[in-house]
C-alpha positions in Angstrom: -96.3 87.9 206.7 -94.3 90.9 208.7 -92.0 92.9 206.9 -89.1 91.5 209.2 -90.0 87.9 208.4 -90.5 88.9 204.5 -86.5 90.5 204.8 -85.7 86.8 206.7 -87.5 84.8 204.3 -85.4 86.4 201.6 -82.1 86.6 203.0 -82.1 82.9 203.3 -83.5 82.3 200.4 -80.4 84.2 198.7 -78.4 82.7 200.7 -79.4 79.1 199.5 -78.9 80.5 196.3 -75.3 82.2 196.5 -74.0 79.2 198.6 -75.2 77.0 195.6 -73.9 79.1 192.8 -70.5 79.7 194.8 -70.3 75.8 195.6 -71.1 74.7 192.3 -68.3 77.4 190.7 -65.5 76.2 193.3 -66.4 72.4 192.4 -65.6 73.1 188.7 -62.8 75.9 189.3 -60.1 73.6 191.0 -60.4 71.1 187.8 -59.9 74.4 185.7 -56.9 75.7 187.4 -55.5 72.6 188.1 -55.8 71.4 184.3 -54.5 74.9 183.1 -51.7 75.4 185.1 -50.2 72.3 184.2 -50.7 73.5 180.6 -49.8 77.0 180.6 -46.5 78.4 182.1 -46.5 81.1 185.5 -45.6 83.9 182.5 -48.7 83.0 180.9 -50.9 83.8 183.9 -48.6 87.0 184.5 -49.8 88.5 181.3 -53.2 87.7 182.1 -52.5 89.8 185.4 -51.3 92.5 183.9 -54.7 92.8 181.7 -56.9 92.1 184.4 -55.6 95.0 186.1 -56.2 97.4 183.6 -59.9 95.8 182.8 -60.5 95.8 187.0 -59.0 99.9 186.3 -61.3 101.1 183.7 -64.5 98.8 185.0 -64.2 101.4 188.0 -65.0 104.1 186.0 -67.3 102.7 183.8 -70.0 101.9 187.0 -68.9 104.9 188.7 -70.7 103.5 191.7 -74.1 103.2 190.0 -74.8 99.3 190.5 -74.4 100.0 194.2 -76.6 103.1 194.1 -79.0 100.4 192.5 -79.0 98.4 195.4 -78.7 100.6 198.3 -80.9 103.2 197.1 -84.6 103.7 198.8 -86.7 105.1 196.1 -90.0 105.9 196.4 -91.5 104.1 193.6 -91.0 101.2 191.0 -91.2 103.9 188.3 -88.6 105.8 190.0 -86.5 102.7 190.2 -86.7 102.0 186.5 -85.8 105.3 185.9 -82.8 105.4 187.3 -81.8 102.4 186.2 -82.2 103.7 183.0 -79.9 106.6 183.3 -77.3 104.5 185.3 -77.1 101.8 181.7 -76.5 104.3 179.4 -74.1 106.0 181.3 -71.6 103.2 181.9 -72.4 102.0 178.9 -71.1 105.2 176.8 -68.2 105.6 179.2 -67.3 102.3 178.8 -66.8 103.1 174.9 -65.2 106.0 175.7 -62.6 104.3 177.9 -62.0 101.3 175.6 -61.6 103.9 173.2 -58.6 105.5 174.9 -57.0 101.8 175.5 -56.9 101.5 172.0 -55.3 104.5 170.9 -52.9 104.3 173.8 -52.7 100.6 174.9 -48.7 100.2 173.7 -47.8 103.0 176.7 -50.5 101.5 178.7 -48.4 97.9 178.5 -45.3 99.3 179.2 -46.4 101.3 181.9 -47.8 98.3 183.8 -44.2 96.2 182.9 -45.6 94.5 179.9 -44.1 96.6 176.8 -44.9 94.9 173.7 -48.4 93.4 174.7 -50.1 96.5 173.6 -51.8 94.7 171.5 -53.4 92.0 174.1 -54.9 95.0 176.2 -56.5 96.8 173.3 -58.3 93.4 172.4 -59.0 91.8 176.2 -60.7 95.4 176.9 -63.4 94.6 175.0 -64.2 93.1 178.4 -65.4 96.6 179.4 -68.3 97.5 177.5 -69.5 93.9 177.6 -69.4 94.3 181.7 -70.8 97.8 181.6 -73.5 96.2 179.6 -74.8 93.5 182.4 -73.9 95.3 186.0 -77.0 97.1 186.1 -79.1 94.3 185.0 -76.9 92.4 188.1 -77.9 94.9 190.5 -81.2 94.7 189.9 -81.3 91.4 190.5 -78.9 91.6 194.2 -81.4 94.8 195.1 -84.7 92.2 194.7 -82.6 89.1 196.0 -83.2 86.9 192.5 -80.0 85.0 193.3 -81.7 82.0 191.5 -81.3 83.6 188.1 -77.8 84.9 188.9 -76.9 81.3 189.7 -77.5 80.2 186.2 -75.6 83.0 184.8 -72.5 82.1 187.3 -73.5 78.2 185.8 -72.6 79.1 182.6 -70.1 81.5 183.6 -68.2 78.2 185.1 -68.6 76.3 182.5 -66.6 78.7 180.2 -63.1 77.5 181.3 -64.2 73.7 180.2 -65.6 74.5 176.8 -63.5 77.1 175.8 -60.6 77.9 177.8 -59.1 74.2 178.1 -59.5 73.2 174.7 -57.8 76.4 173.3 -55.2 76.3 175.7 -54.0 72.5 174.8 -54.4 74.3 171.3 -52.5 77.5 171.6 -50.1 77.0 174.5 -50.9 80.8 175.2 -52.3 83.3 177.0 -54.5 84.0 174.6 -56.8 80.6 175.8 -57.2 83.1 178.9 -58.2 86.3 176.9 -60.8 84.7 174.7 -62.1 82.6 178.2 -62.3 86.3 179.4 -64.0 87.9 176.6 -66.5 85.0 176.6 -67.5 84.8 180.1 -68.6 88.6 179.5 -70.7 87.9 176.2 -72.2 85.3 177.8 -72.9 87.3 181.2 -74.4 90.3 179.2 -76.5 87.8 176.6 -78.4 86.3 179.2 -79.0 88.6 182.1 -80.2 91.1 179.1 -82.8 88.4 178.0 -84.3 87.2 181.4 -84.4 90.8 183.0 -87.8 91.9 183.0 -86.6 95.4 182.9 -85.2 96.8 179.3 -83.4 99.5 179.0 -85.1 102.5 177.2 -84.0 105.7 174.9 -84.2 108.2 177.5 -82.1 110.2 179.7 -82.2 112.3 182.6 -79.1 114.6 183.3 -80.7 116.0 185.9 -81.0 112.9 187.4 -77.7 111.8 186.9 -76.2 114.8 188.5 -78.1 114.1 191.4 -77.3 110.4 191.2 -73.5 111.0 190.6 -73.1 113.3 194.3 -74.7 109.8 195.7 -72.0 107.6 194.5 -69.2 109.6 193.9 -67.8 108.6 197.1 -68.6 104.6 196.0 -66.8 105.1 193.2 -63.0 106.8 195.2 -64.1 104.0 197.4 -63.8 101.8 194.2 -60.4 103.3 193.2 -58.8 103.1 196.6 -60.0 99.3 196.8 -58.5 98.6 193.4 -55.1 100.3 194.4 -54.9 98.2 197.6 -55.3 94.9 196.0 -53.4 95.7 192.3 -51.1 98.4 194.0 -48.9 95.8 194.9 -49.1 93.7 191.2 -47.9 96.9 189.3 -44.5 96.7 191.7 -44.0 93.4 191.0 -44.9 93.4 187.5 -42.0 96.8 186.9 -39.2 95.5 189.4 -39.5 91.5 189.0 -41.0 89.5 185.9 -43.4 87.6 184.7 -42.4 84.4 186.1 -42.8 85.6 189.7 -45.8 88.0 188.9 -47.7 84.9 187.7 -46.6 83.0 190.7 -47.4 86.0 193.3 -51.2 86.5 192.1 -51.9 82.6 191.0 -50.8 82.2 195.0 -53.5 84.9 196.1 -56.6 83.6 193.3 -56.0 80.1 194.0 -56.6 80.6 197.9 -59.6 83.3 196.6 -61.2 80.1 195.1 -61.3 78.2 198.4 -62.0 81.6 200.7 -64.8 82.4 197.5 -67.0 80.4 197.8 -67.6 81.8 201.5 -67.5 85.3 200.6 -68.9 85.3 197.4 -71.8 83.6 199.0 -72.3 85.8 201.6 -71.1 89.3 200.9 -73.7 90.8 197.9 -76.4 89.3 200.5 -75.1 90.6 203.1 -74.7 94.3 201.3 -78.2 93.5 200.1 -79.6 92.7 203.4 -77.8 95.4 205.8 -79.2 98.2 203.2 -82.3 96.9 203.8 -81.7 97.7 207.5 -80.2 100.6 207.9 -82.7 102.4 209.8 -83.3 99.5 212.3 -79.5 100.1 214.5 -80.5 96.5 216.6 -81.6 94.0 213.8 -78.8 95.9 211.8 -76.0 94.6 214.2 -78.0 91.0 214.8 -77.7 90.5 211.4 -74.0 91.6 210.6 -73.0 89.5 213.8 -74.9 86.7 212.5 -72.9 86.7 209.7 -69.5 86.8 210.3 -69.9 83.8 213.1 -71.3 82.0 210.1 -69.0 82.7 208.5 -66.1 82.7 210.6 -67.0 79.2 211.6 -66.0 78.2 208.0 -63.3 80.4 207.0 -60.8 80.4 209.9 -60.6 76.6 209.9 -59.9 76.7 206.1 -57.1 79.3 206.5 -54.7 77.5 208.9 -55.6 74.3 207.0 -54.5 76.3 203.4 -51.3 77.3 205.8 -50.4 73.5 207.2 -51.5 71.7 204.1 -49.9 74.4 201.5 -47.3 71.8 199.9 -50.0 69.5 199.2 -52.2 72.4 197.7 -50.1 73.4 195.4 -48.9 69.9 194.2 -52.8 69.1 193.8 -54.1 72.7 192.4 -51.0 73.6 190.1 -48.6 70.9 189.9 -44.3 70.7 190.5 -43.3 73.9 188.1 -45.2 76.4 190.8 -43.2 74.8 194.3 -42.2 77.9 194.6 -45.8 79.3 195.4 -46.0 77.2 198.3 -44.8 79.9 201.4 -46.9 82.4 199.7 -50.0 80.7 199.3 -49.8 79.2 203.1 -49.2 82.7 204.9 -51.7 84.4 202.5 -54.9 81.9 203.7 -53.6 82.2 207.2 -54.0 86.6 206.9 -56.9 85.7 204.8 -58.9 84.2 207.2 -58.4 87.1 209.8 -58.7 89.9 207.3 -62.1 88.2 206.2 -63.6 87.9 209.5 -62.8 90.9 210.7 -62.0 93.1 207.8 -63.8 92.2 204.6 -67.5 93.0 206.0 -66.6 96.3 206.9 -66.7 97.8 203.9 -70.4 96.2 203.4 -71.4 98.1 206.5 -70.0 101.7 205.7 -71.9 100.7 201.9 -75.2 100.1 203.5 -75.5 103.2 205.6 -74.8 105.2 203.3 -71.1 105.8 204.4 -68.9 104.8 201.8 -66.5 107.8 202.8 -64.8 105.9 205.6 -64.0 103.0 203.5 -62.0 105.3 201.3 -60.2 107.0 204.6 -59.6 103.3 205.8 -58.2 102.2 202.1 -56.1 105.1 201.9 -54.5 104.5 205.3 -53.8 101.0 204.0 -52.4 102.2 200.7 -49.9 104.6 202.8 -48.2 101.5 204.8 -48.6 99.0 201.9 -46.8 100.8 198.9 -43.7 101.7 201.2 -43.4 98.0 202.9 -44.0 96.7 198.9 -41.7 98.4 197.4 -39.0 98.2 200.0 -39.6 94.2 200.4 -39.2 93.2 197.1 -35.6 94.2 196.6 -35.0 91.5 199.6 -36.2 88.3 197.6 -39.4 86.6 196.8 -40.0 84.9 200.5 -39.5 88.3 202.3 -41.6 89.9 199.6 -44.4 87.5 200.5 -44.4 87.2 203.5 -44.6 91.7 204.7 -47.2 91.9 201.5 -49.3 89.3 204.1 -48.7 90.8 207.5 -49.4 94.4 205.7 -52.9 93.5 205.6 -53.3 93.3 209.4 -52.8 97.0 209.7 -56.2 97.1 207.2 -58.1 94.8 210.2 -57.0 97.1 213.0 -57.9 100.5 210.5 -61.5 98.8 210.2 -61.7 97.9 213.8 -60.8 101.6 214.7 -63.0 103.0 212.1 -66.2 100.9 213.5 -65.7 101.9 216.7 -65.3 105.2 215.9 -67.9 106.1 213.4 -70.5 103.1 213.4 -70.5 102.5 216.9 -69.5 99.1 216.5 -67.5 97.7 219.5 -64.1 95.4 217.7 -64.3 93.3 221.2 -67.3 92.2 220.6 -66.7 91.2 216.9 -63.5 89.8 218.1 -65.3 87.4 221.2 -67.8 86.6 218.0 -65.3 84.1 217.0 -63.0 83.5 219.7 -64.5 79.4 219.9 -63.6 79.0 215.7 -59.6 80.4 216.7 -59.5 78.2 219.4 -60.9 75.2 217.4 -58.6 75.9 214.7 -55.2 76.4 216.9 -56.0 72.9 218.6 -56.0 71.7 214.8 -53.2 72.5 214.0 -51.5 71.3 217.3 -52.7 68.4 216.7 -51.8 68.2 212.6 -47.9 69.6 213.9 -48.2 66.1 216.2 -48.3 63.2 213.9 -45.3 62.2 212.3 -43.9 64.0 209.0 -44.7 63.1 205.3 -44.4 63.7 202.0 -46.8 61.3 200.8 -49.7 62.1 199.4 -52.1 59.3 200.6 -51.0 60.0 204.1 -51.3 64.0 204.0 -54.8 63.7 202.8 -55.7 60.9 206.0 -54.0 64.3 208.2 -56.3 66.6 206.1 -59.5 64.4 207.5 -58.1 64.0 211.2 -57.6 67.6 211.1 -61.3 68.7 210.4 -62.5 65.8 212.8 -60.5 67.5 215.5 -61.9 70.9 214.5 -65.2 69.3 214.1 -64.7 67.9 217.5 -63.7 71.0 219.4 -66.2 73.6 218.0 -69.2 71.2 219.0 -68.2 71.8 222.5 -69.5 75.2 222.0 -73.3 75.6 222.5 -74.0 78.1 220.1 -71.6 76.7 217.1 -73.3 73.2 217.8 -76.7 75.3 217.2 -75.2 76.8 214.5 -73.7 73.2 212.8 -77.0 71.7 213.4 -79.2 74.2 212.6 -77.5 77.1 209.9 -80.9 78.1 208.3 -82.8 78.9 211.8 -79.8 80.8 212.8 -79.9 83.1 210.0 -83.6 83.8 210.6 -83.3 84.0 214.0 
């Protein structure tokens, strides 16, 4: 077998893989979140926010950039390989202790500086998150770098499952947030129990500074890369969480994770293969570009229709996913899958291509342009009301598609007309969708929104066959990704 058909053979093999883990996690997370949020109030899930934040924070630090390094990296040898996968474990291990360490000497300022004062106490004990992370994401990366997506599908099983063994039962229990933070910390144990015992690789007492050194000028940039992605998408939360409360800060982020959970299970799917596949390319410009391309009309195919639905349906979502006490959540979550879909399509991937060639220095230039217009428009918007809040925090993120668009053309030699014309049949397919949804008659029942919900994807369904290449693609999704 040629090394090319080896690559192809794999990449659809993960693929299989991360489409089944990521569809058998969204089957299971709707019941979650719909059972939970009926039980628990929107303050509830703010507190949980405010500690994921600070977890998302350290975690940062902790990897400083080495599981990517893992995965990117061409080394010379398996030895090699194990070697620095070695060094990488131990160092976010023991800065992982290190930063816990600080939460818990200084986790009452910490609280009060992220607009939770007196839950001190809930960070210092959720952080134990940390060092349980730090102990499984090199073991992870190992398995992205080899594409052994089958074993991280059983680890994502069980990771699922979590929420219905433990997280449900304590909340009926509790009433509390603290169903969320024990759901948390378990999720972890379990993620660092298992990939520890099926990885074939164990980590070993020995250490290379040397090698660290040399390993930390690689992904020093991944890891400001890191930061500046973190501030873009929890840059906003921390002005929420100080100027509003945590009614609406529950409310704002349980409107962008429960869109995440439908947009997921695309991009979760596709983006660590994706990353894993590209670095496998990087010195092969024309297969490189087939490849990307191949992608995002794959995925673009799925994604954009499921935005404008998310936007038209959005009462019905949030009826269905959370129930009446978050009707306020309803705008949000509608304009924030409609700027999802675009931002995914043509924004989200970028940051895999600057990753795989070794370039994860624009990503921090494109972040940090973003971070410029989204702190200003943030903290200006929320003094105007929830809606107007909601709805500039959505339209912000188009200036982060054009930024990428800009930055490919610039640096990558990647022309934005052609990834634009990539999927110019799905946005047409989805705008004569939602003509036709705007069409039938108004209603609030349920029963008859779900019938719209059906006609809508048989019209989509119906237009995008017309296409020859999506009708290939429909018919035919694993050839295409070889191709």
């Amino acid at each position: 077998m040629s090394e090319k058909s080896e690559l192809n053979s794999k990449i659809i093999k993960a693929t299989k893989w991360s489409s089944v883990t990521e569809i058998a996690a969204k089957l299971v997370a709707p019941i979650s979140t719909m059972v939970l949020a009926r039980v628990l109030t929107p303050e509830a899930f703010g507190v949980l926010v405010t500690v994921t934040m600070v977890i998302s924070f350290a975690e940062i630090f902790t990897d400083a950039g080495f599981q990517k390094y893992i995965v990117q990296h061409e080394f010379s040898s398996k030895e090699d390989l194990h070697r620095s996968t070695n060094v990488a474990f131990w160092s976010n291990l023991i800065m992982s202790l290190i930063i816990w360490g600080f939460i818990l000497i200084f986790s009452d300022q910490i609280a009060e500086l992220v607009g939770n004062k007196g839950y001190g106490h809930v960070i210092a004990i959720s952080c134990c998150c940390i060092p349980l992370a730090a102990f499984s994401s090199i073991q992870m990366a190992l398995y992205r770098r080899h594409f052994d997506f089958k074993t991280l599908f059983i680890v994502r099983i069980i990771g699922v499952a979590i929420p219905i063994v433990i997280t449900i039962p304590l909340a009926f229990i509790m009433r509390s947030y603290w169903a969320l933070i024990i759901g948390m910390i378990g999720l972890n144990l379990s993620n660092a129990i298992i990939l520890t015992v099926k990885s074939s690789w164990k980590p070993k007492l020995d250490y290379s500074f040397r090698l660290f050194k040399e390993m930390f000028s690689f992904t020093s940039w991944s890891m400001l890369e890191a930061v500046t992605i973190w501030l873009t998408s929890y840059i906003d939360i921390f002005i929420v969480g100080r100027l509003l409360n945590e009614y609406y800060l529950g409310i704002y982020r349980t409107s962008m994770t429960t869109v995440a959970q439908f947009t997921g299970l695309i991009t979760a799917a596709t983006t660590p293969v994706l990353f894993s596949s590209l670095s496998r390319l990087q010195n092969n410009r024309e297969e490189f570009m087939k490849v990307f391309l191949r992608f995002q009309k794959a995925v673009g195919l799925l994604v954009i229709p499921l935005g404008v639905g998310l936007f038209i349906f959005r009462d019905a979502v949030v009826d269905i996913m959370l129930g009446s006490q978050w009707h306020e959540a309803s705008y949000f979550m509608g304009i924030w899958a409609l700027t999802s879909a675009i931002t995914i399509v043509l924004s989200h991937y970028s940051s895999e291509i600057y990753r795989s060639i070794g370039k994860p220095k624009l990503s921090v230039w494109v972040q940090l342009s973003h971070i410029a217009v989204l702190i200003p428009a943030v903290w200006f918007a929320v003094g105007y009301g929830f809606d107007f809040l909601c709805t500039i925090r959505a339209l912000v993120r188009l200036e982060l598609v054009i930024a990428n668009l800009i930055t490919l053309l610039l640096f990558v030699r990647v022309n934005p007309l052609k990834m634009c014309s990539n999927i110019c049949p799905e946005l047409f397919a989805s705008m004569i969708m939602a003509l036709s949804v705007t069409l039938l008659p108004q209603s609030t029942s349920l029963i008859i929104t779900l019938i719209y919900i059906v006609i809508a994807i048989a019209v989509y369904i119906g237009i995008i066959m017309c296409f020859p290449q999506e009708r290939y693609i429909m018919s035919n999704l694993k050839k295409f990704i070889r191709r």
